[in-house]
Each structure stands twice: as C-alpha cells, then as structure tokens.
One Martini backbone bead per residue (centre of mass of N, CA, C, O) as a GRO file, in nm:
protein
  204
    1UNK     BB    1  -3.140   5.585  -6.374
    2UNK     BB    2  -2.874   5.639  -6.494
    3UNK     BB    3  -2.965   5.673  -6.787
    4UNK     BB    4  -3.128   5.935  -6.698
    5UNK     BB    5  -2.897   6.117  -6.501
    6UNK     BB    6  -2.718   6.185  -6.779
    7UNK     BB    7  -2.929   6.310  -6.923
    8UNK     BB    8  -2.991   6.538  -6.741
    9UNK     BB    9  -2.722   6.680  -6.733
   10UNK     BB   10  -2.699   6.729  -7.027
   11UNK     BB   11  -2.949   6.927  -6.999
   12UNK     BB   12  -2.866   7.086  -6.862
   13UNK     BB   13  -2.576   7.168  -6.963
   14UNK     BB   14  -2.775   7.311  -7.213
   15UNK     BB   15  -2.798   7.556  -7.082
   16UNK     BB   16  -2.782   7.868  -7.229
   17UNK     BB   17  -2.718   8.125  -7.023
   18UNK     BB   18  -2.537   8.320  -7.233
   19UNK     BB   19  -2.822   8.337  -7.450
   20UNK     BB   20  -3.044   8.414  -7.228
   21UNK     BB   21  -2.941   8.657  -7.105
   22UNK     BB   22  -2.857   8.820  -7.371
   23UNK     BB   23  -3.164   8.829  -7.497
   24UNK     BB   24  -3.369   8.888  -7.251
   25UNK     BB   25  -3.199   9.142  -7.123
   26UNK     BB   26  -2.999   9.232  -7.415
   27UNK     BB   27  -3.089   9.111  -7.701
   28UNK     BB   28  -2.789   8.976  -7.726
   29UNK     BB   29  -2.604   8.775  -7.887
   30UNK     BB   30  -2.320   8.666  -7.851
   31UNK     BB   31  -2.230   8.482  -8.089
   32UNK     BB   32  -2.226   8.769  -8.253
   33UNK     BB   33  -1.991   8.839  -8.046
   34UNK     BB   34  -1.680   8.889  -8.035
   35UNK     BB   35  -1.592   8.581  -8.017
   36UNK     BB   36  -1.870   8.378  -8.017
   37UNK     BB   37  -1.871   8.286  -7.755
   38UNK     BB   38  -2.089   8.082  -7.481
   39UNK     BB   39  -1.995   8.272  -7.241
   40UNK     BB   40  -1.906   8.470  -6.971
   41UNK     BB   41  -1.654   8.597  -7.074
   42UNK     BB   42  -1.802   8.755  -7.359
   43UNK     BB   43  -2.034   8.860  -7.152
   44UNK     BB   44  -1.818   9.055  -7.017
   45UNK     BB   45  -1.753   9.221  -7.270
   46UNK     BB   46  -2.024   9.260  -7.425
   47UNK     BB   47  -2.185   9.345  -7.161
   48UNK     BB   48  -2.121   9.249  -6.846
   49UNK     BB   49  -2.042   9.202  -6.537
   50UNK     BB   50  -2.321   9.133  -6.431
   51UNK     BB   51  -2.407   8.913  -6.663
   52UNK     BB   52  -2.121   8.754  -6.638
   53UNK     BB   53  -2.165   8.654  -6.346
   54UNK     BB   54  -2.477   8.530  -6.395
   55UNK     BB   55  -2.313   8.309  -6.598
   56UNK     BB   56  -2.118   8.184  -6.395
   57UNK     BB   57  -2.271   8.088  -6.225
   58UNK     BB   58  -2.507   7.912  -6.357
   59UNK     BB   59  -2.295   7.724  -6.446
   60UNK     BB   60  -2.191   7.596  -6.204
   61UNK     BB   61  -2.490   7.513  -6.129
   62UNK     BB   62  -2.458   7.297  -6.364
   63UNK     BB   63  -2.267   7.120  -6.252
   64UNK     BB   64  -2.356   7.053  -5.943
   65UNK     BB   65  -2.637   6.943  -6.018
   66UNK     BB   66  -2.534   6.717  -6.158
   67UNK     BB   67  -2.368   6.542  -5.987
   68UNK     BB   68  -2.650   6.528  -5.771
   69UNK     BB   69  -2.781   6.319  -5.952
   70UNK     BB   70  -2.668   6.041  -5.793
   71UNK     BB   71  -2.891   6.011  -5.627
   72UNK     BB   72  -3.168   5.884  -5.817
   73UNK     BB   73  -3.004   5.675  -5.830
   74UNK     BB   74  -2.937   5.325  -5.672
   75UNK     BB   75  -2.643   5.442  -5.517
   76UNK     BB   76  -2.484   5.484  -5.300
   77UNK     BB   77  -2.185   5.660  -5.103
   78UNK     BB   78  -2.079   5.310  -5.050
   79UNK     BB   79  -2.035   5.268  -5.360
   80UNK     BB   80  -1.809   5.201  -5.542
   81UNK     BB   81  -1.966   5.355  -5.801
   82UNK     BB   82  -1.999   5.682  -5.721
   83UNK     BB   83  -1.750   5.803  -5.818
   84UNK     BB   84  -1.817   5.768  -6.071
   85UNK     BB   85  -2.121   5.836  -6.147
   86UNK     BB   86  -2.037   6.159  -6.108
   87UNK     BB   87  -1.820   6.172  -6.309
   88UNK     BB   88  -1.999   6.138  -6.545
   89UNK     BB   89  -2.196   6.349  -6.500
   90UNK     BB   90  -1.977   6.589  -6.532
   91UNK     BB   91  -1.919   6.537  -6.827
   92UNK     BB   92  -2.221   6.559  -6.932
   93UNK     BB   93  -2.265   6.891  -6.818
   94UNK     BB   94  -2.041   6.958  -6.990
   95UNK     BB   95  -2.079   6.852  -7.305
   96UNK     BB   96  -2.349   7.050  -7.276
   97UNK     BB   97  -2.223   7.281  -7.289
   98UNK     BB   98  -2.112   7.280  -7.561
   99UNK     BB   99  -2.331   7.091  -7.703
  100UNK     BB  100  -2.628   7.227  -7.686
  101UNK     BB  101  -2.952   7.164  -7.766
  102UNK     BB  102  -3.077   7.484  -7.719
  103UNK     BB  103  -2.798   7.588  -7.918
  104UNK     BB  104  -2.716   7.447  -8.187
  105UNK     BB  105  -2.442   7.308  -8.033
  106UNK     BB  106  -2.370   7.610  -7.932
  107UNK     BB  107  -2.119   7.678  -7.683
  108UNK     BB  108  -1.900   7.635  -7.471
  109UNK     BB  109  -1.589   7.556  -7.307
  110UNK     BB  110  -1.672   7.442  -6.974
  111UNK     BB  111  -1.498   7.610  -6.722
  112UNK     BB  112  -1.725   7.645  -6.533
  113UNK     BB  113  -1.897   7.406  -6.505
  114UNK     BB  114  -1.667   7.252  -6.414
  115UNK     BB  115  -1.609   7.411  -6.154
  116UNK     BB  116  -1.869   7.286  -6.044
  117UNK     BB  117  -1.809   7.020  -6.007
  118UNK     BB  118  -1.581   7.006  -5.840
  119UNK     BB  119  -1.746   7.121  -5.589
  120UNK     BB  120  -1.861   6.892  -5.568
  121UNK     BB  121  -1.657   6.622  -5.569
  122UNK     BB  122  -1.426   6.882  -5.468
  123UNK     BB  123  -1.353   7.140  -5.291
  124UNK     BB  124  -1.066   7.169  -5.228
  125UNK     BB  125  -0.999   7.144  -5.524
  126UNK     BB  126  -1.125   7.392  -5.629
  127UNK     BB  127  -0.990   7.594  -5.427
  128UNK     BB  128  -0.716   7.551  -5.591
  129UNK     BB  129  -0.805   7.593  -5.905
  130UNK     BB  130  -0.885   7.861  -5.846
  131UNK     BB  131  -0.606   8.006  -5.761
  132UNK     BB  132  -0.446   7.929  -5.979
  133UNK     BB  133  -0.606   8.080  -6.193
  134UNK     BB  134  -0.611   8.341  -6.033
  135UNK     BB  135  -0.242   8.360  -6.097
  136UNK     BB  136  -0.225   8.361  -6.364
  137UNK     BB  137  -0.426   8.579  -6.450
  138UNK     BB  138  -0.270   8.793  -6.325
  139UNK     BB  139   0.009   8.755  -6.489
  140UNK     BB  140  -0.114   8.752  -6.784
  141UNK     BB  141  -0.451   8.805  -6.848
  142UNK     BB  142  -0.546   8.538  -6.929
  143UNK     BB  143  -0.875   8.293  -6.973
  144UNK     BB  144  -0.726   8.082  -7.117
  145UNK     BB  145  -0.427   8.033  -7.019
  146UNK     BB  146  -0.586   7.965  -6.714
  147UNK     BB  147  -0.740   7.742  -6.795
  148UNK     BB  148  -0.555   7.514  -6.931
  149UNK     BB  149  -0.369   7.532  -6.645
  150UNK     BB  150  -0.583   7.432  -6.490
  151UNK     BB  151  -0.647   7.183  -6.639
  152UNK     BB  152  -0.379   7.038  -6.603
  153UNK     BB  153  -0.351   7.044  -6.296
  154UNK     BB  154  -0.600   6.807  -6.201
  155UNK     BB  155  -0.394   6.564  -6.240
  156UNK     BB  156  -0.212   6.708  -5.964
  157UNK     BB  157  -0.425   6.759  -5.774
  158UNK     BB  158  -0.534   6.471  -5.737
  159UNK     BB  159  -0.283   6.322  -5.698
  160UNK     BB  160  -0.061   6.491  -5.516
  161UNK     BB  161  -0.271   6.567  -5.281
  162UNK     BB  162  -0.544   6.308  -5.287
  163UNK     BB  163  -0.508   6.062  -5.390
  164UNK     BB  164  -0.663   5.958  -5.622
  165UNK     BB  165  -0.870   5.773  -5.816
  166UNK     BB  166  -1.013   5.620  -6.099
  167UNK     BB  167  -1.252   5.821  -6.122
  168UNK     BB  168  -1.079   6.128  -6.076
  169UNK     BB  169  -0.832   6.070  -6.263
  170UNK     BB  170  -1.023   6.046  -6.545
  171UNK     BB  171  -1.190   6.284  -6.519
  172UNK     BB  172  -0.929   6.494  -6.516
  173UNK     BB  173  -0.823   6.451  -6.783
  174UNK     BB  174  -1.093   6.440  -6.963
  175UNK     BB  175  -1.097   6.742  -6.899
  176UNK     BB  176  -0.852   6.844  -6.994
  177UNK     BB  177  -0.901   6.734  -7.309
  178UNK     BB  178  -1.123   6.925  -7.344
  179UNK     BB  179  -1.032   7.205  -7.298
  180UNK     BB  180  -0.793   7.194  -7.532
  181UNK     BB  181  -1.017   7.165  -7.750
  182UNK     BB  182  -1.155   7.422  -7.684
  183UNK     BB  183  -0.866   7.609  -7.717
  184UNK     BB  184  -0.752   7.549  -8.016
  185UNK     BB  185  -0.755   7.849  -8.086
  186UNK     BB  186  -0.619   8.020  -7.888
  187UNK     BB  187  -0.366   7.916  -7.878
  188UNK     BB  188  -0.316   8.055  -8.166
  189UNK     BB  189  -0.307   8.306  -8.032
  190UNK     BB  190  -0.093   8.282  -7.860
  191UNK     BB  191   0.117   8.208  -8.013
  192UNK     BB  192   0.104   8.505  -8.175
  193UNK     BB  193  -0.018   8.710  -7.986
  194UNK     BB  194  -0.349   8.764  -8.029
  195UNK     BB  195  -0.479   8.756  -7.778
  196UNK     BB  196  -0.717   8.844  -7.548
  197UNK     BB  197  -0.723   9.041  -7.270
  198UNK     BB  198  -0.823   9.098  -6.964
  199UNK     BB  199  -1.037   9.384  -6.985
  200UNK     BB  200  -1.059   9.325  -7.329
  201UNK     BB  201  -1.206   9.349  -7.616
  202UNK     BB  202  -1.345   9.183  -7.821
  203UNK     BB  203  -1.339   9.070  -8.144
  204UNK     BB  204  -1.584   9.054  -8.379
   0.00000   0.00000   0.00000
C-alpha cells in the first residue's frame, strides 16, 4: 500500500490543473503564452485573476491530499515511519506537478503544490512560509524571487523555529532543491535584470 500511496501521490500531483482550466474554460493553452510556464502565475498573467485563483487553489488541494493518502498506508501516526511517508507523498506530488504524466511532463514549477504539502505537513510552518513569501513579494514584485526564498528558507523555518526531525528537515532541503532547479531559467533572469514582476504581463 505504500507503493501504491506514492504513486497515487504521482498521479494526483500530475493532474495539470493550469492546462485543464486554460482549455475547458478559455480555450487556451497556456503553455503556448506568457512565459509558456503550467502554473497559476502564468494563468494569472495570461487569462486572470478568476482562473489563476482557481488554479492555485487546485494546485495546492493536490499537494494536501497527496501527503493524507498516508492514511491508505498500513502505518499509524504513532508509528516512527508516518512523518517520513508523509514527506516522501509530497516529494511525489511535487514531482507530479512538475512532469506531469497526462501533459507530457511539461507541468509547472510546484511551488503551489508544494505550499500545499506544507499545510498537510505542518500549518504553522505554511503560515509562516506563506507571510515570508508574501514580504519578499512586496518589496521585490517578483513571484519567482518570493518563491526561491521562501524555498532556501524552510530548512530554517524547520530547524529553527520547530526544531524538526530527519524527515521534515530532508523533505525541507529536498523541496529548496527542487525549487532552485525549476526556477534556473528565472533566476538568469534575475541576474539580467529581465524578469518579469508581479501584474506585468509575461513575453509570449
């Protein structure tokens, strides 16, 4: 049953939320505008705010329901394994968004997804999380600098804050690297100075 938890995790977290409402609802693909990104940012640039709401929204409902699929398991939440099985169903949900199975692996960046784990995980540390990232967003206007640091900073906001244990705080570096990884486009254009700030329209 674990093996089947994680991959249903996959499966969910694959459901490409940003292509479905772009499609169905306003004919357009979004991978094909904008920054050409599967994500809500990009649905918010490109169709609005309506859409780009309700695709953060599924977004990070697929991310809280992958990691409660721990149920399924044969594990208890007394049992030393539960916050690892935990951790690893939001890697797998994340990863799911990312390259999603039912659009052809082209999927978004996870950082909604992720926020989503996090609120299973631990509400507090979500909370915190949310407020950080939403202070970068202010002063910067960047949606991709407010996610990269709001990434680098939840193995301090684990360890520092909750003093949390080995499987929360692999879970934490492990979501920061993936992060870092999907946002390596961006960041080149941080450094350039190119990046495209919050309620300006991406280049097609």
């Amino acid at each position: 049953m674990l093996v089947v938890a994680v991959l249903l995790a996959y499966v969910l977290g694959s459901i490409p939320s940003a292509v479905l409402v772009g499609k169905y609802f306003y004919g357009i693909d979004v991978r094909q505008h904008g920054s050409g990104n599967a994500g809500a940012t990009n649905v918010l640039r490109t169709i609005g705010k309506k859409a780009g709401i309700s695709v953060l929204f599924m977004d990070m409902l697929k991310g809280f329901v992958a990691v409660n699929l721990s149920w399924l398991t044969e594990y208890s939440p007394a049992s030393d394994e539960w916050l690892g099985i935990r951790a690893m169903l939001a890697v797998a949900s994340i990863l799911g968004h990312i390259f999603p199975l039912f659009a052809q692996f082209r999927g978004g960046k996870g950082v909604a997804t992720m926020t989503g784990t996090l609120l299973a995980l631990n509400p507090a540390a979500a909370v915190i999380a949310i407020i950080f990232f939403s202070l970068v967003l202010s002063f910067t206007k960047y949606v991709s600098l407010s996610s990269i640091a709001t990434a680098l900073m939840l193995p301090v906001i684990f360890g520092a804050w909750f003093g949390a244990g080995t499987e929360l705080s692999l879970y934490s570096f492990t979501v920061a690297a993936i992060i870092l990884i999907t946002h390596r486009k961006n960041i080149k254009r941080l450094l350039k100075g190119e990046e495209t700030k919050f309620g300006l329209s991406a280049k097609k």
